[in-house]
N, C-alpha and C positions, 0 to 999 in steps of 0.2 A: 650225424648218424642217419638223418632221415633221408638225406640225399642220398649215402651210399645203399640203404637199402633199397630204393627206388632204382639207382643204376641197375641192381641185383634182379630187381624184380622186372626191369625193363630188358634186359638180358635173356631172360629165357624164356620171356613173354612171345612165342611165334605166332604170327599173322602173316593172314595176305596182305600184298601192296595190291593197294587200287592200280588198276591200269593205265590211267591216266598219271601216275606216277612213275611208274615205270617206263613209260613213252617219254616222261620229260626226263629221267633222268639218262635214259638210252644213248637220247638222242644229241645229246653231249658230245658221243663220242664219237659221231660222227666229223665235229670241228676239230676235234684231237687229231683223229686221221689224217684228216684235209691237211694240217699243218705240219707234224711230223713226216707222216708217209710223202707228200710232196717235196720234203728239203729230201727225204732219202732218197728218193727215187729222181729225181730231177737234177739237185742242188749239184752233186758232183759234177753229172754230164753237163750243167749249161755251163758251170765255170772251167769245165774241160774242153769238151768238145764244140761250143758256141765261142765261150771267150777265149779259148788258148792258153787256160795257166796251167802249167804243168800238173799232171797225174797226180803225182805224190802231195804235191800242194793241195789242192783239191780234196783228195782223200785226206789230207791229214788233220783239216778241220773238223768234223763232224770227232774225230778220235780226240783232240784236243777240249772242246768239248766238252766230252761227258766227263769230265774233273770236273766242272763248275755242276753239271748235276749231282754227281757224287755227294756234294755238299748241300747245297738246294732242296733235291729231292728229300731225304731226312730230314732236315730241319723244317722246312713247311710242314711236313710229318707229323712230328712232335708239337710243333706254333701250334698247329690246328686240334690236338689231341686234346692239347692243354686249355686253348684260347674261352673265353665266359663271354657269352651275350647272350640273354635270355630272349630279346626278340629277335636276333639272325643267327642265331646258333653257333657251333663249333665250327663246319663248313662254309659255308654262305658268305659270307665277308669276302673271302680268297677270293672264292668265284665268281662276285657280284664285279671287283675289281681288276682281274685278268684279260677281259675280254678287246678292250682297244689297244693297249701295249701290244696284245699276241698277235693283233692284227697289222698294225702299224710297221710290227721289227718283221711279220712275214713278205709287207711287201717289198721293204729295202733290202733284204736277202736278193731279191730278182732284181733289182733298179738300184745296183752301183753307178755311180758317176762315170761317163764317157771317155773321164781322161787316168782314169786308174787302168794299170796292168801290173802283170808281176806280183811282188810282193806285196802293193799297195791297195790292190785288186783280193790278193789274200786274206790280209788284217780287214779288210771290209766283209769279209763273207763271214770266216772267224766270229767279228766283235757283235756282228748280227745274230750269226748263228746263235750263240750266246745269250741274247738278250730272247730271242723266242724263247728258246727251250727255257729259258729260266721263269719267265712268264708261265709260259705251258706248264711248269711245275706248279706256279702258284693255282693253277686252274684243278690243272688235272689228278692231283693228288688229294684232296679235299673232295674233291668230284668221286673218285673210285671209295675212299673211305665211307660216303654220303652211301655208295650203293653198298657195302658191306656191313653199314650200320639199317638199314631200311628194313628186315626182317632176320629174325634170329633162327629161322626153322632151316635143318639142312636142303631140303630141296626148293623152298621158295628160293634160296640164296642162290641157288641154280638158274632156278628161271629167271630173276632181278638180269645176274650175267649174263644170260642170255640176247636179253632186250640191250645189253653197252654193246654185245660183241657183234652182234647185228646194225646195228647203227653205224659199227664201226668201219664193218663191210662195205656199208652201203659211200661212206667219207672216202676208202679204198676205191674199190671199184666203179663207182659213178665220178669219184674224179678221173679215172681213167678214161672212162668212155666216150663222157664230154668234152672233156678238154680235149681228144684224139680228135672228135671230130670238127668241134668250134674252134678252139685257140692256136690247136697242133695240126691241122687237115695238112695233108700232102699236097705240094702246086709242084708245078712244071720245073719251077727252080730249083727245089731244094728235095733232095733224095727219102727225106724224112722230116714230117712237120716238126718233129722234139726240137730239131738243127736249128730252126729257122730264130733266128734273134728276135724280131718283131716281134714273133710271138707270145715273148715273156711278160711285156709291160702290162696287157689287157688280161692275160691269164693272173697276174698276182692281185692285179686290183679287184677282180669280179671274184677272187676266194677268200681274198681279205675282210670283204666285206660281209662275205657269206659264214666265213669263221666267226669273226665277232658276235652278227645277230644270232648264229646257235649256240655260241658258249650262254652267251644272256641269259635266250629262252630254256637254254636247259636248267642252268640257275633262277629265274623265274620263278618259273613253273612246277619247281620242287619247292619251296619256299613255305608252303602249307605242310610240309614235313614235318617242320623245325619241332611245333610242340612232341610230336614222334618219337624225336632222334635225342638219344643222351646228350646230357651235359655233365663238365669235369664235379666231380666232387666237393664241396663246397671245403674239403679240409687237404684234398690233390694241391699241389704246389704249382704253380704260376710258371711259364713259361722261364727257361733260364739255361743258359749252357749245361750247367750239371746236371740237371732234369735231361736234358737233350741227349748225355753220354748216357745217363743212367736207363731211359728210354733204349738208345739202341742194343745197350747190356740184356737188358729184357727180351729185345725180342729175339737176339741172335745164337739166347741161352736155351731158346727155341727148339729140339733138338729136329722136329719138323719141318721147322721152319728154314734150319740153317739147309739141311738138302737141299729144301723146294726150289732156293734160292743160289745154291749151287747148281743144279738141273736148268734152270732157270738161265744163268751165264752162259752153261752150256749150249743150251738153244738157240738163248740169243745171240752167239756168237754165229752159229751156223744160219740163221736169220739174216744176220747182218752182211755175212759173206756174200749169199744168196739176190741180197737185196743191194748189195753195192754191184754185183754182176748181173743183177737181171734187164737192165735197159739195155747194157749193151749187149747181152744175148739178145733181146730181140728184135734188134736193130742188125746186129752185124754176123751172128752166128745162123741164128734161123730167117734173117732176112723181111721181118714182118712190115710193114706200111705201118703207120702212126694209129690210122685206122684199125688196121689187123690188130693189134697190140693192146684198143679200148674192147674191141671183142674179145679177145684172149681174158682179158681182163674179169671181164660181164660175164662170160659164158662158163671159165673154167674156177669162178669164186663163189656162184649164184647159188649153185647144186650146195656148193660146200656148207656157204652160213646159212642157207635154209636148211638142210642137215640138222647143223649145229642147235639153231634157233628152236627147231620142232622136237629135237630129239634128244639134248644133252639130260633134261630133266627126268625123259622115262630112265635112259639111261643108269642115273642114276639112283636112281629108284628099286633099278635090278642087279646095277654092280657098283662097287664100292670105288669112291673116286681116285684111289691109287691106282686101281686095274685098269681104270680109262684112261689116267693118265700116261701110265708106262705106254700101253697099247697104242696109245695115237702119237707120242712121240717116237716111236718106231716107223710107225708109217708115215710121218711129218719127215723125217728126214728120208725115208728111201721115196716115194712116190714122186716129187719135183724132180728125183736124178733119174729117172726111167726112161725121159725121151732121150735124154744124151748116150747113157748107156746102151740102149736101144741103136742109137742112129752108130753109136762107137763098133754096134755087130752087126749093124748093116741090114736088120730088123724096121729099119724106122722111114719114114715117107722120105721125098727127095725135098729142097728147098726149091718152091712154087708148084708145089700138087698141090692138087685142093682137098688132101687128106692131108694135111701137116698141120693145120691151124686147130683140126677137132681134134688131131691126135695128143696134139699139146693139150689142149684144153680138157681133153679129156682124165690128164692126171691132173693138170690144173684144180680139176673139182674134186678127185680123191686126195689130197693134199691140204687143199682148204676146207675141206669137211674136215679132216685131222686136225689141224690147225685152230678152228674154228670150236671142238669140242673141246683138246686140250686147253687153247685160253680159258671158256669159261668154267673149266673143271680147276683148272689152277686158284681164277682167282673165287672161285667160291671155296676151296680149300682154306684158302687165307681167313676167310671169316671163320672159317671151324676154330682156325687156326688164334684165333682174338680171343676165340670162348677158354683156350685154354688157359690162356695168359692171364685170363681175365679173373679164374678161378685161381689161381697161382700166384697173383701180385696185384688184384687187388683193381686192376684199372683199364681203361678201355683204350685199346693200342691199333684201331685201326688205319691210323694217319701212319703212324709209322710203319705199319705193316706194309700197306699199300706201296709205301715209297718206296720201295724199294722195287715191288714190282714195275714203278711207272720208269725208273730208274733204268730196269733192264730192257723196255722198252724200247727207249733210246736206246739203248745200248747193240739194238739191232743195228742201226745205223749209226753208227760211234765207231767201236773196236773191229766189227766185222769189215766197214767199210774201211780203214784202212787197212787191213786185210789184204781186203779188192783191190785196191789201190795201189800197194806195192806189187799183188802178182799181175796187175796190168802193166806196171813198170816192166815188172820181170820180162815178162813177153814179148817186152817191148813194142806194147801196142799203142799205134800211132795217134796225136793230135787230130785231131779236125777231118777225120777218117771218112771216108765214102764206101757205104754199105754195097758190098759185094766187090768190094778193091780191096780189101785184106786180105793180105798175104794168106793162103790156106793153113800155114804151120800156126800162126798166129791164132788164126780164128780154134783150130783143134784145143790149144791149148785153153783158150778160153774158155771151151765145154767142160775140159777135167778139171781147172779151179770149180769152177760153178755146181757141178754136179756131183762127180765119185768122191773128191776131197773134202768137199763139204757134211757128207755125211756123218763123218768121222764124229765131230763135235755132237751130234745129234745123238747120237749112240750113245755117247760117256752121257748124255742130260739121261738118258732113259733109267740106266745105271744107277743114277743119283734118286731120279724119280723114284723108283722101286723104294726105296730105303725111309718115304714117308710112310706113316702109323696110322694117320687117323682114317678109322671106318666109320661108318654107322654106330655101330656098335659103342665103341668109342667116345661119340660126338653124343649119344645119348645117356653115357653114365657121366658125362662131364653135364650135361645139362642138369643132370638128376642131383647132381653133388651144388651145382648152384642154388638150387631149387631149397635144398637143406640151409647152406649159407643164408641166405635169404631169410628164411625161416627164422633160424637161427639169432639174427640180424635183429629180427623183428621180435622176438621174443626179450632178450637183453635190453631193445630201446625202449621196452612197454615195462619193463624194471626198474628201469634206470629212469623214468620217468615218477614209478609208484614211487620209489624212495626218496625223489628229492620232494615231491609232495606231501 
C-alpha cells in the first residue's frame, strides 16, 4: 500500500528538471537520429544506386522490417514498465546495454562482404537492418519513457521535449552537413559524393563510434534520476506475456490515445514516403552537389528546431496542445510540397540559379519548424496521456506508451519507404543513374510522388489529430482527481495500520 501511494504521490508531484538533466537526457537523441535517420536516408540509395540491387529489393527492407519492431517495440515497453531495481531503475538497464550492439549492427549495414550481390546482398541488409533497429528499441524506448516520467507538470513536460527534439535535430542535420563535406565531398570522378562507394567504410565507422559514446553518456549522466523516477508497485505483477497483452489492452482502450496513434501512422506514412524520396530529389530532381544538400540540410532545419526548441512551451502555455497539433500537421505536410508545386506552375527558380538552394530552404525551415513543434507537442501529449491511465488502472504505462511512438518512428522509413520504392519502380527510374541524365518524364514524376501525392496522408493525420481531448483544463482535473486518490490512499493505510495495532 505504501508503495502505491508514493507512485500517487510522485505522480502529481510537478517540478523542474535541473538542466543538466535535461542536456543528458536530450542528448540521447541525437545517436537515435544518427542511426535511424542515416539507414533512411542513405541505406536504400547505397544498396541501390552504389551497389546495383534492385529498387524494390532495397525498398522492401526497411518495410520488412518494421514486423520485427512491431513486436520489439511493445514488449521492451511493457519489460521496462514492469522491470524492479532499486539501484538502476525501471529504464537504465536497457540503455546502459544497447549501446555497442547498435553500433556494431550500424556499421555492417554499410560493410557487406565484396562477394555478395543480389539476393545475397539483400538478406545481408534485411538481417542487419534488423538487428539495429531492434537494439535501437532496446535503447530508445526506455530512453523516451525516462523523459516522460522526468516531470509530471504539463508544460515542463514540454520543455523536457524540447531538449530530445533538438538534440535530435542536431543527430539529423549535422549528420548531413559533415558527412556532405568530409566522407561525401564531390571529386572530379563522381557526379555526387553520396555515389562514391569508398566513401561508405570511414563514414559508418566514425558514426559508430560516435553513436555508441552518446547513447552511454546520455544513459550516464541521467543515472542520478533513478531515486526521482517510479518504480513498479511492489504488489504490480512482474513482467509476463499476459501483463504484456493486458498492458497493450490498456493503453489502446485509450480513446486519446488510439487517435494520436492513428494520426500518428498517418504522418508517418507521408514522413516515410517523403524521406525514401528525398535523396533522390536532391540529387536528380533539383540537382544539388553532396555539398548543397549538407546546406540544404543546416540552413532549411536550423530556423525550424530553434523555433521548435524556444517556442513550443510558450506556446503552449497560450494554446492547448490539440490546436498546435492539428495546426502544424497541416502545415507539415503542405510546406515541403511548395517548391515542387511551385516549380510544376513555373513560379519556382531554374536548376543552377543561385536562388534555388534559399528557395528550397526556405520552406525547408517553415516545415521543420512544423515539424519540430508537432513532435514535441505529440510526445508531451503522451505523458498527459500516462496521467490518465494512470488514474484509470492504477499503474504507470509510460514504456508502453512510448513504444509505440518509437515504433512510428521507424515507421517513417519502413511503410513509406516502400512506398518510394515501388513508385521508383513505377517510373522506372534507372539504377546507378547520373544526375542530370534522367530522362525529363522520369524526373517530373518524381516531383508528384514526393510532393502533391504525399500530402494526402498528412491531411487524414490532421483529421485524426483533431479528435484528441486532452486540454489543460482537462490535464488539471485529472491531476486534481489523483491528488484525492492519494489522499485517499493515505488515509485507509493510516487505518489500516490503527487496527491491526
Amino acid at each position: 500500500m505504501t508503495d502505491q501511494n508514493q507512485d500517487l504521490r510522485d505522480l502529481i508531484d510537478p517540478h523542474t528538471v535541473p538542466t543538466k538533466s535535461r542536456l543528458a537526457f536530450g542528448v540521447g537523441s541525437t545517436a537515435e537520429t544518427l542511426s535511424l535517420y542515416s539507414i533512411g536516408a542513405l541505406g536504400m540509395l547505397f544498396y541501390n544506386q552504389v551497389l546495383g540491387l534492385d529498387i524494390l529489393l532495397a525498398g522492401l527492407v526497411p518495410t520488412l522490417a518494421i514486423f520485427g519492431d512491431a513486436i520489439s517495440d511493445p514488449l521492451i515497453g511493457s519489460w521496462s514498465d514492469r522491470f524492479r531495481s532499486k539501484k538502476w531503475g525501471r529504464r537504465h538497464p536497457f540503455m546502459l546495454l544497447a549501446p555497442i550492439p547498435v553500433a556494431v549492427s550500424f556499421w555492417m549495414v554499410f560493410n557487406p562482404p565484396e562477394t555478395l550481390a543480389g539476393g545475397s546482398l539483400f538478406w545481408w541488409f534485411l538481417a542487419w537492418s534488423v538487428v539495429l533497429r531492434t537494439f535501437m528499441t532496446v535503447y530508445h524506448v526506455p530512453h523516451l519513457a525516462m523523459g516522460g516520467e522526468l516531470s509530471k507538470e504539463y508544460t515542463e513536460r514540454t520543455k523536457i521535449m524540447s531538449y530530445n527534439n533538438f538534440f535530435g535535430w542536431i543527430g539529423g542535420a549535422g549528420f548531413f552537413k559533415i558527412n556532405s563535406t568530409v566522407f561525401f565531398a564531390t571529386t572530379a570522378q563522381t557526379a555526387n559524393g553520396f555515389l562514391r562507394p569508398d566513401a561508405y567504410e570511414p563514414f559508418s565507422i566514425t558514426i559508430a563510434i560516435v553513436i555508441a559514446i552518446v547513447l552511454f553518456v546520455s544513459a550516464w549522466f541521467t543515472l542520478d534520476r533513478i531515486p526521482h523516477l517510479p518504480q513498479p508497485a511492489q504488489l504490480a505483477s512482474r513482467f509476463g506475456f499476459r501483463e504484456f497483452y493486458g498492458d497493450l489492452f490498456k493503453a489502446f482502450g485509450n480513446r486519446n490515445y488510439l487517435f494520436l496513434m492513428i494520426a500518428l501512422f498517418a504522418l508517418s506514412m507521408m514522413l516515410g514516403i517523403r524521406g525514401g524520396m528525398g535523396t533522390y530529389m536532391n540529387i536528380y530532381y533539383w540537382e544539388f552537389r553532396s555539398e548543397d544538400i549538407g546546406n540544404l540540410i543546416l540552413m532549411g532545419s536550423f530556423f525550424g528546431y530553434i523555433s521548435g526548441f524556444l517556442f513550443s512551451a510558450r506556446i503552449h502555455n497560450r494554446f492547448d496542445k490539440r490546436a498546435t497539433i492539428v495546426t502544424t500537421a497541416v502545415t507539415l505536410s503542405v510546406f515541403p510540397a511548395m517548391p515542387v508545386i511551385l516549380r510544376l506552375m513555373g513560379f519556382f527558380p531554374e536548376n543552377g540559379s543561385w536562388m534555388l538552394l534559399p528557395a528550397v530552404a526556405t520552406f525547408g525551415a517553415l516545415a521543420a519548424a512544423s515539424g519540430s513543434i508537432i513532435n514535441i507537442s505529440v510526445m508531451s501529449a503522451i505523458a498527459d496521456i500516462a496521467d490518465e491511465n494512470a488514474l484509470k488502472y492504477g499503474v504507470r504505462q509510460e514504456g508502453i506508451l512510448y513504444s509505440a511512438r518509437t515504433f512510428f518512428a521507424k515507421l517513417d522509413n519502413s511503410l513509406g519507404h516502400g512506398v518510394a520504392a515501388v513508385a521508383l519502380k513505377m517510373i522506372e527510374f534507372p539504377d546507378k543513374a547520373v544526375p542530370g541524365e534522367v530522362d525529363v518524364d522520369i524526373v517530373w514524376w518524381l516531383g508528384i510522388v514526393d510532393s502533391p501525392l504525399a500530402i494526402v496522408p498528412g491531411l487524414i493525420a490532421a483529421c485524426f489529430y483533431a479528435r484528441y481531448r486532452i486540454d489543460k483544463s482537462g490535464y488539471e482535473e485529472t491531476r486534481k482527481r489523483l491528488a484525492e486518490a492519494a489522499s485517499t490512499s493515505d488515509r485507509l493505510a493510516v487505518e489500516d495500520k490503527i487496527q491491526r495495532s
